[in-house]
C-alpha positions as CSV (number, residue, x, y, z in Angstrom):
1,X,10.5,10.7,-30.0
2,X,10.2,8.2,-33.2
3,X,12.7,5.8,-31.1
4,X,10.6,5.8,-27.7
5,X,7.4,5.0,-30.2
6,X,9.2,2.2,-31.3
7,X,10.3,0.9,-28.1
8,X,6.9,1.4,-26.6
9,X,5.9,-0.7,-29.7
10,X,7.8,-3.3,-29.2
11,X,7.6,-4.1,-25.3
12,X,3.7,-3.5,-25.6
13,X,3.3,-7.7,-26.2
14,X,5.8,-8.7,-23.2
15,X,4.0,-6.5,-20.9
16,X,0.7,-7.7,-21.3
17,X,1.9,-11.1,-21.5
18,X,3.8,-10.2,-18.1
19,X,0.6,-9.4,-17.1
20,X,-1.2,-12.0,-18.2
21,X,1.2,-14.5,-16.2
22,X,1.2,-12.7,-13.2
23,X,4.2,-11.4,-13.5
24,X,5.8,-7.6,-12.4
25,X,8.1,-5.6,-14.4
26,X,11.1,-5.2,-11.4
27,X,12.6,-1.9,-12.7
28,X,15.8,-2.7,-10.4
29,X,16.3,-6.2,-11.6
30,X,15.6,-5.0,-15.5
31,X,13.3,-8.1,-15.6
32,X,10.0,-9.9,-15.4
33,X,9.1,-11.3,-11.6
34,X,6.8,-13.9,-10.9
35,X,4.4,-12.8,-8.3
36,X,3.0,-15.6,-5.5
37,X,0.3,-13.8,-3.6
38,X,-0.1,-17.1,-1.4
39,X,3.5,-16.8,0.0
40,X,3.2,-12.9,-0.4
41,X,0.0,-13.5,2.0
42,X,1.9,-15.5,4.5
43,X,4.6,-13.3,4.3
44,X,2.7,-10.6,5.8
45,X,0.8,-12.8,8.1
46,X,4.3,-14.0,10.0
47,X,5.5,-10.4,10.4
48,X,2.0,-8.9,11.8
49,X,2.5,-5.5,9.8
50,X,-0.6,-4.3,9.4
51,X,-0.3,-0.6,10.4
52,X,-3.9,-0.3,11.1
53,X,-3.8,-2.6,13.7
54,X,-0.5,-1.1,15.4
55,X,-1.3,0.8,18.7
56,X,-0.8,4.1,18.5
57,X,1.0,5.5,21.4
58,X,1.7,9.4,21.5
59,X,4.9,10.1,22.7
60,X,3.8,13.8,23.4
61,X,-0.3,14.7,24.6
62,X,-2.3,16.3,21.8
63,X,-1.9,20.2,21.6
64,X,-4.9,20.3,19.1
65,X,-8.0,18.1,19.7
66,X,-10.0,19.7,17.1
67,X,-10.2,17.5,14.9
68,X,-10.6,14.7,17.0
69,X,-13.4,16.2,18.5
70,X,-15.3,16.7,14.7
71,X,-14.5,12.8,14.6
72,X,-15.9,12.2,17.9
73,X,-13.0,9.8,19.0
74,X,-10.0,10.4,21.9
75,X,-7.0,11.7,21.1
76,X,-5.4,8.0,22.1
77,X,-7.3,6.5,19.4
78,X,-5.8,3.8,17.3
79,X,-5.0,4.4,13.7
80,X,-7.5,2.0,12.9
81,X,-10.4,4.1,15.3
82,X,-9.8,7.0,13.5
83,X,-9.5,6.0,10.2
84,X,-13.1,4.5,11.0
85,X,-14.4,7.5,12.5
86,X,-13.6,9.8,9.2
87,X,-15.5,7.0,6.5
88,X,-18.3,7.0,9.1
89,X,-18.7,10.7,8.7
């Protein structure tokens, strides 16, 4: 207990300066990373991995439409289409 205290104590100032620098604790690497959300950004941009956008194509047909009737969208809708649908509701 005491010891943990005192840990937590001591590594309160290097995380907030982590923070501060923009910096993630990388629990595998036991260090401090920097983080560049421009190249992070691009990153993502080059590999098109947005789920939402990501057609969805059932490999079976709906058994239930149930819910997709309370949405008011087909049962081939996108991700994206429902996920819509439920925050217009």
């Amino acid at each position: 207990g005491a010891a943990q205290i005192g840990c937590g104590v001591y590594n309160t100032p290097q995380a907030f300066r982590g923070r501060r620098e923009q910096r993630v604790w990388d629990a595998d690497l036991g260090q401090w990373v920097d983080i560049d959300l421009v190249k992070l950004e691009s990153q993502v941009i080059a590999e098109g991995s947005d789920e939402e956008t990501e057609a969805h194509t059932p490999s079976e047909s709906v058994k239930e439409t149930e819910y997709y009737d309370l949405l008011r969208v087909k049962p081939s809708a996108s991700a994206a289409e429902v996920k819509k649908a439920y925050y217009k509701e």
